[in-house]
Each structure stands twice: as C-alpha cells, then as structure tokens.
Phi, psi and omega in degrees: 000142186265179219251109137014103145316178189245116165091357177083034178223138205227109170256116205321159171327117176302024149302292184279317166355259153008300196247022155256344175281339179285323177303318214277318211284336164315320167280335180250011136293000179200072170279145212267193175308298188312301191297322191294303153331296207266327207278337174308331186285311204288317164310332178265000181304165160283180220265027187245340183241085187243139186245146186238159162238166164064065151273136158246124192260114177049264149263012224228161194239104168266140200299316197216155129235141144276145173243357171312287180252040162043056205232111183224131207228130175241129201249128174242143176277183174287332171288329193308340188283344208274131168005281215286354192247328169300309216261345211257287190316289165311309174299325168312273204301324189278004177262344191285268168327345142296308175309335206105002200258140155277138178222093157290131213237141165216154192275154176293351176259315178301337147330308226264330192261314188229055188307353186278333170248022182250279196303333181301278201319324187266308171314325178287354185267286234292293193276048168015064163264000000 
C-alpha cells in the first residue's frame, strides 16, 4: 500500500507539476453546469468539511476534495462512458484509494436532476453513515 501524504498534498512528478497546476487553475474558471450545482451545495456544508476544487493529488487533478476527510468527489460527463475512460477512470479511483482517499463518482445528471440524493450521499460519506 502506498503511504498517505501528510495532510493529503501530494505533488505531481516535477515534470509534470507546472502544466497540471495550469489545467487545474483553468478548469475551475470554466467549471461545468454540474460541477458549478455541487461545488454551490459543498460550500454550504459546515465549515469542518472544507473542499477544495480542480485539487491536484500525485499525477491526477480532482474535480472536489475534502482532504480532512480524505473525501474526494469527481462529477463525470458523458465520455466517462466511452470503454478507454471506464477502463482510465478505474485506475484513476484504485490509485486514488492507495492514497488513502474515498473516491465518489456522480454523473452530470444525477447533479443535476437530483442534487438531494447526491448530498445525502456525500453527507452520508462525511458522518460515516
């Protein structure tokens, strides 16, 4: 099992670093519908559960993290479905969980459609219920 970061920061290959940190900061001036609905919800949490988005953890960018509680919440589009992004998306989560990390996945319509059982889930993660 690979080791925890301490505090959850984890920095990408120094190679790599630079042009994930531009992506990241680039994605969250042009957060999508969804992502804009759930990071509004994650904000109203109390202030014990704080997230950051478009974080970067080792090589990989996350859409959302708590890292208190090692909470990681990723909003998937419509290519997540296609094969090579399924198959991409499982190594992204079992590498993710060698960090130490939970990594909840929700679709851009269950956002979108039902943000009431998209929180329920992520609160039910957060108080471990």
């Amino acid at each position: 099992m690979e080791k925890k970061p301490k505090f959850g920061f984890m920095m990408a290959a120094p190679d790599r670093y630079a042009i994930l940190k531009e992506f990241a900061r680039e994605n969250r001036r042009k957060m999508t519908l969804s992502e804009t609905i759930l990071w509004e919800q994650l904000r109203q949490l109390p202030s014990t559960f704080h997230f950051r988005r478009q974080h970067i953890i080792g090589d990989f960018i996350v859409d959302f993290v708590c890292l208190e509680q090692s909470l990681i919440i990723e909003v998937d589009g419509g290519y997540h479905s296609e094969p090579q992004q399924i198959e991409d998306d499982l190594f992204r989560t079992e590498k993710l969980n060698k960090y130490g990390f939970t990594v909840l996945r929700f679709k851009n319509e269950q956002i979108t459609d039902n943000i009431d059982e998209v929180m329920k889930e992520i609160k039910n993660t957060l108080y471990n219920e």
